[in-house]
Backbone as numpy.savetxt, mean C-alpha at the origin, in Angstrom:
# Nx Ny Nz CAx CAy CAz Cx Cy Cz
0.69 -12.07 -13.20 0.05 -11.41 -14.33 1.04 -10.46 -14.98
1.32 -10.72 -16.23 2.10 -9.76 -16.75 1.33 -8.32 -17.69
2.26 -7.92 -18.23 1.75 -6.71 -18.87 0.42 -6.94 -20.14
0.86 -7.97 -21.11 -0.02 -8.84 -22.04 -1.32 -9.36 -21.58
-0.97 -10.07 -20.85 -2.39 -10.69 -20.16 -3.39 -9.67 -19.38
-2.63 -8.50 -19.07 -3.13 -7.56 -18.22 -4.35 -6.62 -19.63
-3.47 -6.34 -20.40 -3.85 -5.51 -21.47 -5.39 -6.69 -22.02
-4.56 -7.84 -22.33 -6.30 -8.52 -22.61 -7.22 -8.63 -21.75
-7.43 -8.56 -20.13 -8.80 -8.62 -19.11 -8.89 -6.88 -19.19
-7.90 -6.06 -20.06 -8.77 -4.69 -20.17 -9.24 -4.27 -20.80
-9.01 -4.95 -22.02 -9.77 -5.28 -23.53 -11.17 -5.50 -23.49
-10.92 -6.92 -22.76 -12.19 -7.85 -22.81 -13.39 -7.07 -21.75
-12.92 -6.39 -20.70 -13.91 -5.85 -19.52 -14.04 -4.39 -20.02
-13.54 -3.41 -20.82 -14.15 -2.44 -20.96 -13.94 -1.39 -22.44
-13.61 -2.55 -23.26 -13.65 -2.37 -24.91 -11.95 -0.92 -24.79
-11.46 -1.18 -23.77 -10.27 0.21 -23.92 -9.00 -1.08 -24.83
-8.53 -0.21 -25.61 -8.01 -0.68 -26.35 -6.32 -0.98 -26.48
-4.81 -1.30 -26.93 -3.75 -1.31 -26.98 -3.18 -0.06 -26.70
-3.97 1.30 -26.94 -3.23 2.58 -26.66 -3.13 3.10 -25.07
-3.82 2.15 -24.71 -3.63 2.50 -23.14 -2.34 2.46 -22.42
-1.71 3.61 -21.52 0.09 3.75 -21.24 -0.04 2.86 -19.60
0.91 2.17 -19.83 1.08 1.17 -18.49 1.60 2.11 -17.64
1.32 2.68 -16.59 1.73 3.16 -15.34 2.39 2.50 -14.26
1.88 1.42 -14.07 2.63 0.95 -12.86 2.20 -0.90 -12.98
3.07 -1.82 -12.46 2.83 -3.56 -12.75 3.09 -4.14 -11.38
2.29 -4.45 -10.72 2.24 -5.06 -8.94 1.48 -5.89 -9.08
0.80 -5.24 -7.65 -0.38 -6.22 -7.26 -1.78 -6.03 -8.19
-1.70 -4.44 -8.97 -2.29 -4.37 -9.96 -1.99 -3.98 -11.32
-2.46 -3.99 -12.31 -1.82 -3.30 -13.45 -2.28 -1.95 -13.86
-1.82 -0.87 -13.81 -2.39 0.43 -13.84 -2.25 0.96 -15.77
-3.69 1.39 -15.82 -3.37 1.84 -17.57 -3.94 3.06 -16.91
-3.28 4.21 -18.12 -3.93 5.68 -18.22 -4.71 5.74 -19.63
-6.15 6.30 -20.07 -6.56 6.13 -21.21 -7.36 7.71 -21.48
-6.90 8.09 -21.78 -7.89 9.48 -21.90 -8.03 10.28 -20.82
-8.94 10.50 -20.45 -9.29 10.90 -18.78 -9.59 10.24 -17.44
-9.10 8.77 -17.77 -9.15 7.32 -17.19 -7.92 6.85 -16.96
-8.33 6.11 -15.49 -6.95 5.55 -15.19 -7.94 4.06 -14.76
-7.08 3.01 -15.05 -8.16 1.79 -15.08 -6.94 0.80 -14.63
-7.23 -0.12 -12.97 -6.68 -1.01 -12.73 -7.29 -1.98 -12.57
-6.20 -3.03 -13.11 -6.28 -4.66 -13.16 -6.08 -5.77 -12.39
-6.77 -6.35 -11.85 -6.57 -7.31 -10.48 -6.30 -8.27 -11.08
-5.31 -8.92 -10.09 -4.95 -10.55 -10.55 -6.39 -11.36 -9.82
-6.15 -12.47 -10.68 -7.76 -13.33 -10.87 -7.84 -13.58 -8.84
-8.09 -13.17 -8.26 -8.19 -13.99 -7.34 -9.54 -13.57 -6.28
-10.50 -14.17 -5.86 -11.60 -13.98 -4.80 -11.18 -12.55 -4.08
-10.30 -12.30 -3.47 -9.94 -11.65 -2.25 -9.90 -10.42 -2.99
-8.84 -10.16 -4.07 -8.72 -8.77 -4.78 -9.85 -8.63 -5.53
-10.94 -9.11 -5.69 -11.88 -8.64 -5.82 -12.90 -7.72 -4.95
-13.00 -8.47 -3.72 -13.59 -7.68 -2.88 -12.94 -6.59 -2.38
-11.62 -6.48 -2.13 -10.56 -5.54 -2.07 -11.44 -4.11 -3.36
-11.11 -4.52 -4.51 -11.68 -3.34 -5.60 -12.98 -2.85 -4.64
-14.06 -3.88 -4.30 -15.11 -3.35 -4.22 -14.94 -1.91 -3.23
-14.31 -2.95 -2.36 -14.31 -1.78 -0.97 -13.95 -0.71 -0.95
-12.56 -1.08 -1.97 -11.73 0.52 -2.66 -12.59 1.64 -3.54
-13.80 1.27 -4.26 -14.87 1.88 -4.56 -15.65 2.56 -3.45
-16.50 1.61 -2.85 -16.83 2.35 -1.46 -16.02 3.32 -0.55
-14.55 3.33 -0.56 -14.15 3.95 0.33 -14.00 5.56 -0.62
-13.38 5.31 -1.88 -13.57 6.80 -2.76 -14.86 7.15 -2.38
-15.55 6.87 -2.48 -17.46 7.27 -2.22 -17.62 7.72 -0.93
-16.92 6.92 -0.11 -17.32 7.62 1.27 -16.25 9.11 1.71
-15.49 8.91 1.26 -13.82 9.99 1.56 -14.42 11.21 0.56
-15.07 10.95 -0.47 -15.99 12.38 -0.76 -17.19 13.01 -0.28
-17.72 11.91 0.11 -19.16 12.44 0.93 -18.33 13.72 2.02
-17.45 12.84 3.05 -16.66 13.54 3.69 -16.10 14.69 3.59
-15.56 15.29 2.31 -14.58 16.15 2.09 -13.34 16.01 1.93
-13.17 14.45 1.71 -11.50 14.72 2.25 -11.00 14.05 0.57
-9.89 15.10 0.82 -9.39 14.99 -0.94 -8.61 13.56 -1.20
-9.04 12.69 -2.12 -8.69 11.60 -2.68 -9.25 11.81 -4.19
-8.38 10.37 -4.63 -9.12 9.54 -5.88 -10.55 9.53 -6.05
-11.16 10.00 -7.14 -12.72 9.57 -7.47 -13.13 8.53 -8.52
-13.74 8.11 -8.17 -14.08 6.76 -8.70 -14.78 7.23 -10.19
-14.73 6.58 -11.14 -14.97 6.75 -12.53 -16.89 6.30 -12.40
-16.39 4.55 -12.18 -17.53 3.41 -11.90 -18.05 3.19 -10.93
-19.06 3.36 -9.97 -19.47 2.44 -8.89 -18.91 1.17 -8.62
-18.81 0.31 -9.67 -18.52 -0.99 -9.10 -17.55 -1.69 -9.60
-16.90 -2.86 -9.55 -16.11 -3.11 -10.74 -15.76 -3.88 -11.47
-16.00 -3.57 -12.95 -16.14 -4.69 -14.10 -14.95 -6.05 -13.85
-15.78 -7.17 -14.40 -15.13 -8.27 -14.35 -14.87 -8.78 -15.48
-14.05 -9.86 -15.24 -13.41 -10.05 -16.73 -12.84 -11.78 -16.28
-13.09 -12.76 -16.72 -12.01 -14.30 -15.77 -11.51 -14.16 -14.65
-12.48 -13.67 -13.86 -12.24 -13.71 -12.47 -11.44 -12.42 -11.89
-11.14 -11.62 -12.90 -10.12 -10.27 -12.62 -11.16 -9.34 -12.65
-10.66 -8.37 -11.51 -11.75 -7.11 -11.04 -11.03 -5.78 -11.74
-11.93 -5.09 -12.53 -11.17 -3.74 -13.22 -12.47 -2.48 -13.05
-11.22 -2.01 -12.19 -11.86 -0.54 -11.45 -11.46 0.81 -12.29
-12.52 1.61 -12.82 -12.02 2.72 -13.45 -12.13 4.17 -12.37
-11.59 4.93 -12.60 -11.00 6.17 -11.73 -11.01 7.36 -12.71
-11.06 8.56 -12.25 -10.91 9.92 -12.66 -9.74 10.30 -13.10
-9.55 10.63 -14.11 -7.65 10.79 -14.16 -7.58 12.14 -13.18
-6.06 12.25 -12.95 -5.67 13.31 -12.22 -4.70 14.29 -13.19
-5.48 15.77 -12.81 -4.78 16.82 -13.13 -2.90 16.22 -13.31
-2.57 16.95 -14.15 -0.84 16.50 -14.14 -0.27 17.48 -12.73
0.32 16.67 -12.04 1.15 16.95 -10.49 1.86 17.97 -10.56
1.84 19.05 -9.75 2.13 20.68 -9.95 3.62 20.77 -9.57
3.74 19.62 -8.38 5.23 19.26 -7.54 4.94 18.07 -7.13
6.65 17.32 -6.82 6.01 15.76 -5.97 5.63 16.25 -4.99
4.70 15.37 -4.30 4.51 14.83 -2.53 5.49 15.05 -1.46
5.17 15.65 -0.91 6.38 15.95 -0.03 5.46 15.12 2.13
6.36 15.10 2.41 5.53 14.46 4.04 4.79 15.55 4.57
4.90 16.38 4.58 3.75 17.31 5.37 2.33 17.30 4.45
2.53 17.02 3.13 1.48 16.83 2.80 0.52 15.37 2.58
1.25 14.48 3.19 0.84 13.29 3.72 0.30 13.42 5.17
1.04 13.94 5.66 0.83 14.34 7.16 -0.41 15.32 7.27
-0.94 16.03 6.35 -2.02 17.04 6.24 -3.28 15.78 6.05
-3.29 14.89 4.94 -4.53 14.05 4.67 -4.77 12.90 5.55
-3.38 12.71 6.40 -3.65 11.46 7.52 -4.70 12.09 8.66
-4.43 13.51 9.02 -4.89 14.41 10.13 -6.83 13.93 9.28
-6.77 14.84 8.53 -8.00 14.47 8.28 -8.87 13.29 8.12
-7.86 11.97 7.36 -8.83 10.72 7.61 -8.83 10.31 9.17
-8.03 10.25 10.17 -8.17 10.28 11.37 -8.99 10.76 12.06
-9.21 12.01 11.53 -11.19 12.94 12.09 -11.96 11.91 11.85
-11.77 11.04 10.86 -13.32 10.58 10.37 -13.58 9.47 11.61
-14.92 9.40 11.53 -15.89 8.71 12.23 -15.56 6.84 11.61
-16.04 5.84 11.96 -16.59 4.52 11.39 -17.56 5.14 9.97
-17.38 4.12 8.50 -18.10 4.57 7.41 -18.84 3.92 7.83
-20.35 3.96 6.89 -21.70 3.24 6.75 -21.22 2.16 6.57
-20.22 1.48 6.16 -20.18 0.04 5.28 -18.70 -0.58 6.24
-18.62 -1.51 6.44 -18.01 -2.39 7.17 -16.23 -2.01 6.51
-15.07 -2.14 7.16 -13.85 -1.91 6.75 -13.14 -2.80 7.25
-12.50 -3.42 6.86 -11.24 -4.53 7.87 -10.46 -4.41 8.84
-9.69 -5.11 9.42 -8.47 -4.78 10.26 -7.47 -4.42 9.57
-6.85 -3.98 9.65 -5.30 -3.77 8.69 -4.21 -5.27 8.92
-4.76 -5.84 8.06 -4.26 -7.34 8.23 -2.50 -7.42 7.43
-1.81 -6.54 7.91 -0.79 -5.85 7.44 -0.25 -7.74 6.98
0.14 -8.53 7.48 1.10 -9.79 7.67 0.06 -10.80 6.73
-1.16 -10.37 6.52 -2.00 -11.41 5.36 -1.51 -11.81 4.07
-0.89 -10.70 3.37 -0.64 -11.55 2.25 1.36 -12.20 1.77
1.65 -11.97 3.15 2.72 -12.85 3.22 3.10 -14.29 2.62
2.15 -15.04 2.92 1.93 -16.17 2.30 1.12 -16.25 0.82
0.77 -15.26 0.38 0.64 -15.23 -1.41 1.78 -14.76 -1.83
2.63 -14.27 -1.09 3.90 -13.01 -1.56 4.69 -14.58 -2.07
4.70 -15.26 -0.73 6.07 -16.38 -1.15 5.23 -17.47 -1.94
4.21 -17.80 -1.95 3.94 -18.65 -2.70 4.06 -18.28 -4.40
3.85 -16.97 -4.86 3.60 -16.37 -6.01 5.72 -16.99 -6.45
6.72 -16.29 -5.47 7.80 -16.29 -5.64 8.18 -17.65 -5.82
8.23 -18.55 -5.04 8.18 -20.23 -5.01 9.76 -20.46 -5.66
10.19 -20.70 -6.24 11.46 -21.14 -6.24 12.67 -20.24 -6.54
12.30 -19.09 -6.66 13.07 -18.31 -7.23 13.70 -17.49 -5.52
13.33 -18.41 -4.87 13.77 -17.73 -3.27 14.01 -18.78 -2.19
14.93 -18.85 -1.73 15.60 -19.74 -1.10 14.52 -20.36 -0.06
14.18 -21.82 -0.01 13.06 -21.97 0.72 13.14 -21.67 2.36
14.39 -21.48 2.69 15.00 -21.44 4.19 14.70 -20.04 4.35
14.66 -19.00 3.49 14.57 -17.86 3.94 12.76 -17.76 4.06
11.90 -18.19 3.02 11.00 -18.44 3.19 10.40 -18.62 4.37
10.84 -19.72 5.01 10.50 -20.50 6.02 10.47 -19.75 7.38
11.66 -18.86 7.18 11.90 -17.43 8.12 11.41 -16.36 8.36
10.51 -16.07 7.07 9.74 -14.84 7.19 7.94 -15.71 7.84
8.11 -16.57 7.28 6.46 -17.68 7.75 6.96 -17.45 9.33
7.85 -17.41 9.62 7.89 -17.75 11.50 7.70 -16.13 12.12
8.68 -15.50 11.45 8.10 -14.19 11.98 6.98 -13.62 11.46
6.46 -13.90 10.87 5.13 -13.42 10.62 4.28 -13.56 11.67
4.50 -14.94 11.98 3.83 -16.14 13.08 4.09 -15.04 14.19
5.29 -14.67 14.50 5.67 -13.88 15.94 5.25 -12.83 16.05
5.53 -12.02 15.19 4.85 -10.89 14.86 2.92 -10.63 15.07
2.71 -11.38 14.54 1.12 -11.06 14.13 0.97 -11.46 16.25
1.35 -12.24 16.75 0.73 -12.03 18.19 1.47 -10.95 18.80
2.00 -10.50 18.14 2.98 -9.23 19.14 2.10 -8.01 18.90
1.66 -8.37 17.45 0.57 -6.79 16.99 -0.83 -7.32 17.50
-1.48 -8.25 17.72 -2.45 -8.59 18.67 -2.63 -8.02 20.00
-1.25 -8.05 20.58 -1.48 -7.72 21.89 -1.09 -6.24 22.03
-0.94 -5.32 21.32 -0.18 -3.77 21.21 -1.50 -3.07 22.21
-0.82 -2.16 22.75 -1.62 -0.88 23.15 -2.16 0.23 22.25
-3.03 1.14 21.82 -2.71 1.77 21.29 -2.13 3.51 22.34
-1.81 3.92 21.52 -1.55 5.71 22.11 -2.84 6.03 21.19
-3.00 6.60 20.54 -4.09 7.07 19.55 -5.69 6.01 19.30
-6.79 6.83 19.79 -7.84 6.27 19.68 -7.64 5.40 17.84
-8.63 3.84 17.90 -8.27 3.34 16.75 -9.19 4.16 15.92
-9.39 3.95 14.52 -10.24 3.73 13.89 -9.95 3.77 12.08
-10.47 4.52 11.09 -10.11 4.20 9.80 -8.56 5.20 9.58
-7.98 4.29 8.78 -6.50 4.62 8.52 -6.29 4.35 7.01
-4.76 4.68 6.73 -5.30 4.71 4.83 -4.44 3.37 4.63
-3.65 2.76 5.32 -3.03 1.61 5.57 -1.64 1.65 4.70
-1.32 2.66 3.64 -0.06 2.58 3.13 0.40 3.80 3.03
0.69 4.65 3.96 0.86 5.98 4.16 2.06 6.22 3.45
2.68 6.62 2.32 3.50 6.83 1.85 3.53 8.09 1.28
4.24 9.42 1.00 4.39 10.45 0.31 3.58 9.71 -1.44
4.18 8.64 -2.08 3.80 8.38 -3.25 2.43 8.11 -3.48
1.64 7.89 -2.54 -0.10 7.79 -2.32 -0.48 9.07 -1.96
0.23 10.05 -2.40 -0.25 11.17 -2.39 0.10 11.77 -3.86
-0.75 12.34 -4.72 -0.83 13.35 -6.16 -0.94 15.02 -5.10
-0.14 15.97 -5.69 -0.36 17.26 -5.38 -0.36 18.24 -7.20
-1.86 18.02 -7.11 -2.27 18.45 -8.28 -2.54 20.41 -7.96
-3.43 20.86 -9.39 -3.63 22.41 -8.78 -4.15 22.61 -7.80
-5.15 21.84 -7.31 -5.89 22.20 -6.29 -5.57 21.69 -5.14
-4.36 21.32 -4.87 -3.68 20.35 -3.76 -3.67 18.76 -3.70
-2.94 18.58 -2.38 -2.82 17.15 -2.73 -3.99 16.15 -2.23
-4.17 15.06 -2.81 -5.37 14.55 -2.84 -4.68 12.59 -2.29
-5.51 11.98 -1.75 -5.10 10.45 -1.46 -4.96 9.51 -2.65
-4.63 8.72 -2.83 -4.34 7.63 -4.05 -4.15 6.59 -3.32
-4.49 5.33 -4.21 -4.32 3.94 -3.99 -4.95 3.82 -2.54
-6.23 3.66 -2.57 -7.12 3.45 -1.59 -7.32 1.95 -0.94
-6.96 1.07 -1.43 -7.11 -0.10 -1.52 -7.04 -0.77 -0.03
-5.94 0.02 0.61 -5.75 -0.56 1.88 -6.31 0.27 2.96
-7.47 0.63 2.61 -7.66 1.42 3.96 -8.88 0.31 4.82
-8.20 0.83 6.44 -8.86 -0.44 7.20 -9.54 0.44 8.45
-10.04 -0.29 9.34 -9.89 0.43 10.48 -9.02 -0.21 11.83
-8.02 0.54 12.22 -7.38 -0.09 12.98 -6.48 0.68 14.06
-5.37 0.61 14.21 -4.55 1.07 14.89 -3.93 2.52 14.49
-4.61 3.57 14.32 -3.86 4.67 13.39 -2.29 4.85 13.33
-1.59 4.53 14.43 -0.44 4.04 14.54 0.43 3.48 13.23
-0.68 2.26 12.72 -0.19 1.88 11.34 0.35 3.11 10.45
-0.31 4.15 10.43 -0.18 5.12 9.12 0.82 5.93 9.56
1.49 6.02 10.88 2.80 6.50 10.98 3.73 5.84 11.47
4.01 4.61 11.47 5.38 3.77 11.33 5.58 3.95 10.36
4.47 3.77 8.91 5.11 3.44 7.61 6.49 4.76 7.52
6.24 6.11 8.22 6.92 6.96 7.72 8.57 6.73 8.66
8.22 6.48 9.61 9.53 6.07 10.21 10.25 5.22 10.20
9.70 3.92 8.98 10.54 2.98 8.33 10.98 3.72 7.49
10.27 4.41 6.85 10.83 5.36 5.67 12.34 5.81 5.63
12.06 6.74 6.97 13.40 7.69 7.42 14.48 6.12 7.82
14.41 4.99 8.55 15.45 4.44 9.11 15.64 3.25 7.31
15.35 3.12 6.84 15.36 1.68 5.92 15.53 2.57 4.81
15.14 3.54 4.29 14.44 3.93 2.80 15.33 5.14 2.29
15.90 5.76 3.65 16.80 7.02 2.94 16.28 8.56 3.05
14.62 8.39 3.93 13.78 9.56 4.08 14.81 10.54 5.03
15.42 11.95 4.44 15.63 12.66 4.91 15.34 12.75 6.61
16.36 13.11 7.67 15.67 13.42 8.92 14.93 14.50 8.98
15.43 16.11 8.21 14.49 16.99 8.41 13.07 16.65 7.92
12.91 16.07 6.76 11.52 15.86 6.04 10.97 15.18 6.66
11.37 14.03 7.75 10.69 13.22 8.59 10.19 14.03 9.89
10.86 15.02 10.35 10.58 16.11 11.49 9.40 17.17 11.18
9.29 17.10 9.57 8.43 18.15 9.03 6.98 16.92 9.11
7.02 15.90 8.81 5.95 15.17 8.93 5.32 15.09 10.78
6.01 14.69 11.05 5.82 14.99 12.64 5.44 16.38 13.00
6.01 17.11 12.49 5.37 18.60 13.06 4.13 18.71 12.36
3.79 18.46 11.58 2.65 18.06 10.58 1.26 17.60 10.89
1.60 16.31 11.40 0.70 15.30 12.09 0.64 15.96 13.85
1.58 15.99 14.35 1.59 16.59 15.73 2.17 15.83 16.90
2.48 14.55 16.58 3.13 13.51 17.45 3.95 12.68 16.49
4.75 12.11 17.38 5.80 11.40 16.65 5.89 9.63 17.35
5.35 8.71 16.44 5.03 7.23 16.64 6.06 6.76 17.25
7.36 7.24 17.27 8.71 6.53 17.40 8.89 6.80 19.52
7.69 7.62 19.45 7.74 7.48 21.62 6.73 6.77 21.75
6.15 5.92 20.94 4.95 4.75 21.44 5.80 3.42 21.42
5.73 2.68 22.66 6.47 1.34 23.45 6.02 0.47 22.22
4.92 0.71 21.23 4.78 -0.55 20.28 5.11 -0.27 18.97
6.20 0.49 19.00 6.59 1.33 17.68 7.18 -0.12 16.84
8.18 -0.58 17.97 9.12 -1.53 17.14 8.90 -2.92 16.48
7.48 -2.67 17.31 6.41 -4.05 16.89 5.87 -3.85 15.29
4.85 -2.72 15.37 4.88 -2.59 14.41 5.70 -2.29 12.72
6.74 -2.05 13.38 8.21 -2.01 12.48 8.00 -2.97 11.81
8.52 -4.08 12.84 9.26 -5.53 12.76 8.09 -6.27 11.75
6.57 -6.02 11.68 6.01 -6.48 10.95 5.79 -6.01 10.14
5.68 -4.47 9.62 6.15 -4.21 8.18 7.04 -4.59 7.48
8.30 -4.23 8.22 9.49 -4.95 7.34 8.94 -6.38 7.06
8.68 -7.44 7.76 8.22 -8.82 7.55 7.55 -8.66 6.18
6.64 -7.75 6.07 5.37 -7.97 5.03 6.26 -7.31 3.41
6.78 -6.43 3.84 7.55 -5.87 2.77 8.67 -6.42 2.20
9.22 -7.03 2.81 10.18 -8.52 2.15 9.68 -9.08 1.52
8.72 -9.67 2.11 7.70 -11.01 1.70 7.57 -9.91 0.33
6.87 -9.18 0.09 6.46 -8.39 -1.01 7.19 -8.36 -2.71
8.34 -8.19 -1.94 9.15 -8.07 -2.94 9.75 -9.37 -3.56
9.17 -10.34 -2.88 9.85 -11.70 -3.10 8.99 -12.39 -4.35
7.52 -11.83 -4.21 6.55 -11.93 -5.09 7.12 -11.68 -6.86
8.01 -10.70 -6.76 8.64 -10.27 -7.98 9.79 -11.16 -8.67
10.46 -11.75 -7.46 11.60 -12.27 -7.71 11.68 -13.14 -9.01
10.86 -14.50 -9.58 10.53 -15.43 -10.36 10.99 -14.64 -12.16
10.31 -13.14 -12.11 10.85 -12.66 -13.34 11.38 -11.25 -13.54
12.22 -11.54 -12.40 12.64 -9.60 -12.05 14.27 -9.68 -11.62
15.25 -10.10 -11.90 16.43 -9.98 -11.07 16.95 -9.07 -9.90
15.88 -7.87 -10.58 16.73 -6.19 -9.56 15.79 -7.04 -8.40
14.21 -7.67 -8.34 13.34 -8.10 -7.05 14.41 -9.38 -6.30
15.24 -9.76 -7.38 15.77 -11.07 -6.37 16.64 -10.94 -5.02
17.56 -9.27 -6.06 18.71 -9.26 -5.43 18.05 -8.24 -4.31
16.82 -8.09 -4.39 16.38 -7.02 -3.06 15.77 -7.56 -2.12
15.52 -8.60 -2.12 15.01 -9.76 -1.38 16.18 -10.76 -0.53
16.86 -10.39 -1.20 17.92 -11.02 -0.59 18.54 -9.93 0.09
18.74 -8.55 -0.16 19.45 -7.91 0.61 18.35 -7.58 2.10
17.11 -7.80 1.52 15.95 -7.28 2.82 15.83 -8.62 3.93
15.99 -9.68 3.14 16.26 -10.48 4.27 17.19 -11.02 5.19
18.46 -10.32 4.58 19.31 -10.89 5.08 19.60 -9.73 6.49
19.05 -8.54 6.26 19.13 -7.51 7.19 18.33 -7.87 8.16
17.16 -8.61 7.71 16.49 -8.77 8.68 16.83 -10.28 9.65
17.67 -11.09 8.84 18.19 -12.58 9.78 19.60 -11.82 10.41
20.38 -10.91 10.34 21.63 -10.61 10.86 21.70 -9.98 12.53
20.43 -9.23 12.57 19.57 -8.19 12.46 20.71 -7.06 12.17
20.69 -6.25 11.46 20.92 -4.65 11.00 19.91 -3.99 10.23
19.31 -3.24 11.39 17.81 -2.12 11.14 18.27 -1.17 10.19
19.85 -0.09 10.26 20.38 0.40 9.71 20.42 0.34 8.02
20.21 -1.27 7.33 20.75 -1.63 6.02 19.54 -0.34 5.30
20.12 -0.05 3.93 19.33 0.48 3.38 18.72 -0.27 2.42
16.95 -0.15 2.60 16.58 -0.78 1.57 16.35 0.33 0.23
15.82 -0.67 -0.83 15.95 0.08 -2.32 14.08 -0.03 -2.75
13.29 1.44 -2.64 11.76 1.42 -3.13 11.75 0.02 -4.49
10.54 -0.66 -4.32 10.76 -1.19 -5.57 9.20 -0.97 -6.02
């Protein structure tokens, strides 16, 4: 889905018009419109129910108290099979996100209990196979073929994990950038992936961060002092690594077909990962 096609299922589903500013082009298309921020799902069954849940979960994370995204709509408008969810705009950001203040809203969704309404597993390695199929020739089918096997390896390696930390709901993409620190502090964003599962999930993401991404060591020590334990002394740390990186390749490969900077990062992420060198630095995309 590109930017055009995106702009017409936001047309057609909620009369917002060409002046809407493109924010961000992924797995969804993000417009800002007034006091509205309104994203666009590609046509497919699955990201639909995905929106829904991401509705329910803003709804439930306020009942709670715990500072996130608020939902504009209850539910979310459709348009040719594409799901478009409207949201609260956010105050303009006072400072970026820094990890302790990621590390402050993980503490709290971790308090929470099971919601009223059913949540998934964190099926981290699921959309691997839309990632490369979306990419399809624009990526070497051998490397392809490589991330399908470790996925394969992976997903029984995260089957059988222990946890250290009781499971339960997690925000599933713990990143400093899923965090806004507006006047009144910082609040959760991009809800989409929250599951219930291994809480574990929500702090590897930060220690791929620090080894792959370029995350400062002190800022990574400040997240840990933050949260209060550090994921990297749990025996299934490297498991869960090994299948992020898997899923986050795959990710970027999705781009490759009309993106050059996605080709050449796909190629540098996989090739770190067939050499093995954990060390390579990858590039946010």
């Amino acid at each position: 889905m590109n930017e055009a096609q995106a702009r017409d299922v936001l047309a057609a589903a909620t009369g917002i018009g060409g002046t809407a500013r493109l924010l961000a082009l992924g797995e969804n298309a993000v417009f800002a419109t007034g006091e509205l921020v309104a994203k666009v799902g590609r046509a497919d069954p699955a990201l639909l129910e995905r929106a829904e849940r991401e509705l329910a979960v803003a709804d439930w994370l306020a009942r709670a108290g715990v500072p996130a995204v608020r939902a504009a709509e209850p539910e979310p408008l459709r348009h040719a099979g594409h799901a478009v969810t409207l949201w609260h705009r956010l105050p303009e950001a006072v400072r970026p996100a820094g990890a302790e203040d990621l590390a402050g809203l993980l503490r709290a969704v971790h308090a929470l209990p099971q919601p009223p309404f059913t949540l998934p597993r964190r099926d981290l390695l699921g959309g691997v196979e839309r990632w490369l199929r979306l990419a399809g020739d624009a990526v070497d089918p051998a490397d392809a073929a490589y991330l399908r096997a470790r996925r394969d390896a992976y997903a029984a390696e995260v089957a059988a994990l222990t946890p250290h930390l009781p499971p339960g709901p997690i925000h599933g993409d713990a990143l400093p950038r899923n965090v806004h620190v507006g006047p009144a502090g910082p609040v959760l964003v991009d809800l989409e992936t929250f599951s219930v599962d291994l809480r574990e999930h929500d702090l590897v993401v930060m220690a791929l961060s620090r080894d792959r991404y370029g995350l400062p060591g002190p800022e990574y020590e400040a997240f840990v002092a933050a949260y209060g334990w550090d994921v990297r002394a749990w025996e299934g740390c490297g498991v869960l690594r090994g299948a992020r990186e898997t899923a986050s390749c795959a990710w970027v490969a999705q781009h490759a077909p009309t993106n050059p900077a996605a080709a050449a990062e796909f190629r540098r992420r996989v090739t770190s990962l067939r050499e093995p060198t954990p060390s390579t630095r990858w590039h946010p995309f």
